[in-house]
Backbone as ProteinMPNN parsed JSONL, in Angstrom:
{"seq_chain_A": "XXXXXXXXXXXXXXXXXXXXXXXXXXXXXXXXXXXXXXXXXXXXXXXXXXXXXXXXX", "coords_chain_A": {"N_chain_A": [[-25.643, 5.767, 1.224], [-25.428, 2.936, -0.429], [-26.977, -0.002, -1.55], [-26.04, -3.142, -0.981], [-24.653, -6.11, -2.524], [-24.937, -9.749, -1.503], [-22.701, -11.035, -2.055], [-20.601, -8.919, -2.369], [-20.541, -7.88, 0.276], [-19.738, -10.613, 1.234], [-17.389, -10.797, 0.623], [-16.196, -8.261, 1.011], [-15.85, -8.619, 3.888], [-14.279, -10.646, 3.638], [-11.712, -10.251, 2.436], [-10.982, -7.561, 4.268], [-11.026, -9.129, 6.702], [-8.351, -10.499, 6.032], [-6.403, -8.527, 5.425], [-6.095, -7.7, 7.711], [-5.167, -9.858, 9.273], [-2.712, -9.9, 8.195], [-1.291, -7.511, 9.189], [-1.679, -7.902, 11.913], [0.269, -9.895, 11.896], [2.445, -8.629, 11.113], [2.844, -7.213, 13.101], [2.308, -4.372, 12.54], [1.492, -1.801, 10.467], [1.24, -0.494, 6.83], [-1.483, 0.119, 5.27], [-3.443, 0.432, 2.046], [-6.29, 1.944, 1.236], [-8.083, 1.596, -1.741], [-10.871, 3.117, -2.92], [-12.33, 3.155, -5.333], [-11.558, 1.1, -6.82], [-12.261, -0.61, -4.99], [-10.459, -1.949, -3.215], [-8.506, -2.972, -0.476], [-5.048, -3.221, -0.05], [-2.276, -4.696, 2.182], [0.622, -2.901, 2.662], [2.976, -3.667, 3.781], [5.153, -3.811, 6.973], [5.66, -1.595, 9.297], [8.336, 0.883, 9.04], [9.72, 1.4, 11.301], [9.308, -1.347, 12.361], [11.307, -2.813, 10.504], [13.485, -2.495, 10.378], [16.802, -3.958, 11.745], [17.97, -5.363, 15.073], [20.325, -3.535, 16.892], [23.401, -4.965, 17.083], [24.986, -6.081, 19.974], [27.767, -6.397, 21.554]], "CA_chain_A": [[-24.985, 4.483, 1.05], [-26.114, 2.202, -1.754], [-27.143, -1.462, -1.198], [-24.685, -4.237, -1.828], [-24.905, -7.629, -2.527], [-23.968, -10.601, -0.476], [-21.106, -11.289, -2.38], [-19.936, -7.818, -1.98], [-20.555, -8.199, 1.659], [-18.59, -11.319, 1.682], [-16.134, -10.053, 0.0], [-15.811, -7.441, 1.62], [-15.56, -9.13, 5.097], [-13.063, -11.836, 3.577], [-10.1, -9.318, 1.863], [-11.24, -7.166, 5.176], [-9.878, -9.926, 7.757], [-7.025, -11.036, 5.604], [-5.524, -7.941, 5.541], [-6.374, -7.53, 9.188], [-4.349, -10.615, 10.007], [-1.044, -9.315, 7.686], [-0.925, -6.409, 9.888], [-1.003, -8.439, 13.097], [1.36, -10.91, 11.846], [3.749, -7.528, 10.57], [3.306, -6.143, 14.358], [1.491, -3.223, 12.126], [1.922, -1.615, 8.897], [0.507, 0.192, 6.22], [-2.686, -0.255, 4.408], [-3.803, 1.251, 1.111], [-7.747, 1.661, 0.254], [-8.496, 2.412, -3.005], [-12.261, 3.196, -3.038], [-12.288, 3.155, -6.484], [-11.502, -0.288, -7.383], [-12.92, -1.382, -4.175], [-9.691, -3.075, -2.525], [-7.995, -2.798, 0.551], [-4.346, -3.928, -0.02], [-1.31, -4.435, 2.779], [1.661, -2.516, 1.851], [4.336, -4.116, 4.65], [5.367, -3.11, 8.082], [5.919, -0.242, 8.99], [9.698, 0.757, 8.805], [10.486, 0.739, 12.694], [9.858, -3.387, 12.402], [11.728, -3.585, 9.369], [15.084, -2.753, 11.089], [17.146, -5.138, 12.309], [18.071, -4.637, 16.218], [22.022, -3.342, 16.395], [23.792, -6.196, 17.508], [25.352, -6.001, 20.814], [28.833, -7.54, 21.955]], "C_chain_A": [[-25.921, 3.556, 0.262], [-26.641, 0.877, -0.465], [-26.572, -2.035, -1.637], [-24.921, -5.747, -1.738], [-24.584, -8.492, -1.484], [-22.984, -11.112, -0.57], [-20.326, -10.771, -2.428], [-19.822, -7.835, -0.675], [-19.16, -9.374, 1.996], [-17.721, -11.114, 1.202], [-15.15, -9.484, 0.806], [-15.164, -7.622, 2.991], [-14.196, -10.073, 4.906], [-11.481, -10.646, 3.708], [-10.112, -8.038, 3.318], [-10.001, -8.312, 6.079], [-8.489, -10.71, 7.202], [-5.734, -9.864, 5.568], [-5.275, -7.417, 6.935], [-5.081, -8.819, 9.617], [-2.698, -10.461, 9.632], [-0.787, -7.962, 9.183], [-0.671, -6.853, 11.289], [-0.056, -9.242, 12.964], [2.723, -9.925, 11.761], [3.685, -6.603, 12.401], [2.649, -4.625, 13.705], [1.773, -3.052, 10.876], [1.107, -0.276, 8.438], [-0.052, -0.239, 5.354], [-3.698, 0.804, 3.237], [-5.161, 0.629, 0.549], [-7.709, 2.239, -0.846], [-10.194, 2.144, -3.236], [-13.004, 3.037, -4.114], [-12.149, 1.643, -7.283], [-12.384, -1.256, -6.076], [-12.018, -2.567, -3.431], [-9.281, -2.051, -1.685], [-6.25, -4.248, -0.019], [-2.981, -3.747, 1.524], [-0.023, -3.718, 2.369], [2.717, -2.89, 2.731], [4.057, -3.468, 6.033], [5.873, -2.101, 8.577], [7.956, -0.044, 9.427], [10.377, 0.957, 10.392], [10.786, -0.64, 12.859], [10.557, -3.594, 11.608], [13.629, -3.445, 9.835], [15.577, -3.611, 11.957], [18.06, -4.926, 13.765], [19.741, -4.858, 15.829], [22.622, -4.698, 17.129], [24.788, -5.468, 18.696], [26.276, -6.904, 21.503], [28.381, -8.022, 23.142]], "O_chain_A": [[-27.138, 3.557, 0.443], [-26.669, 0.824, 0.764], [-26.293, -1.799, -2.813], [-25.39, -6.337, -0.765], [-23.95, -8.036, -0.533], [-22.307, -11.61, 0.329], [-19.215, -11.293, -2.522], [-18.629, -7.792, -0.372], [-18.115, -9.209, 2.625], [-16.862, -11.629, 1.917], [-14.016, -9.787, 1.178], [-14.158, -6.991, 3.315], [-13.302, -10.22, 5.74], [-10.655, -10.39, 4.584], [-9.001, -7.512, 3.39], [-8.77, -8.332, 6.107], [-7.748, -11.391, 7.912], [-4.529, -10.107, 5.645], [-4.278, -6.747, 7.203], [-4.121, -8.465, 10.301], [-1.738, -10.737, 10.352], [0.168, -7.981, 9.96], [0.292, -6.407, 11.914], [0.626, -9.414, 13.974], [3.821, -10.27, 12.198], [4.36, -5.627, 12.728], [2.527, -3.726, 14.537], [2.242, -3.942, 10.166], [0.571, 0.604, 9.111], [0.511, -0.964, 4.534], [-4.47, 1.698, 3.583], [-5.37, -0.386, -0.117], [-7.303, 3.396, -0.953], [-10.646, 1.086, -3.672], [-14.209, 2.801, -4.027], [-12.754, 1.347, -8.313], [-12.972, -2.324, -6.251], [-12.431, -3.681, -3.107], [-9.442, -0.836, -1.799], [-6.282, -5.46, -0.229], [-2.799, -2.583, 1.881], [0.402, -4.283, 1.361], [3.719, -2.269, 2.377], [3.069, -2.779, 6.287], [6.865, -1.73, 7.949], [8.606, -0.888, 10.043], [11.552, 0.635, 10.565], [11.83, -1.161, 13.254], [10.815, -4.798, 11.601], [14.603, -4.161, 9.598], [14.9, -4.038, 12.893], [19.029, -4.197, 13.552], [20.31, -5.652, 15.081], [21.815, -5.346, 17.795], [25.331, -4.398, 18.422], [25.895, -7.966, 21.995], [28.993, -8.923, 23.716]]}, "name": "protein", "num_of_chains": 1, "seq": "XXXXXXXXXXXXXXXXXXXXXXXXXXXXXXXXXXXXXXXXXXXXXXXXXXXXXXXXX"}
């Protein structure tokens, strides 16, 4: 493991707990690293929350 800056660090920690808080706000989800560019993005909730409950007379 290399050494990383502190702006990589914070960085890292920021886009870290932001996508941390999408996922609790979505009840969960799915999350795509790309190691390669060096992001972490949210991709939504996962498709059990995204249905809408059947409606019931």
């Amino acid at each position: 493991m290399r050494e990383r800056s502190l702006g990589e660090w914070q960085r890292a920690i920021l886009v870290g707990f932001e996508v941390w808080r999408q996922v609790l706000s979505a009840g969960g989800g799915k999350i795509l690293v790309d190691q390669d560019a060096k992001s972490l993005t949210f991709l939504g909730p996962p498709k059990s929350a995204r249905r809408k409950p059947a409606h019931k007379p």
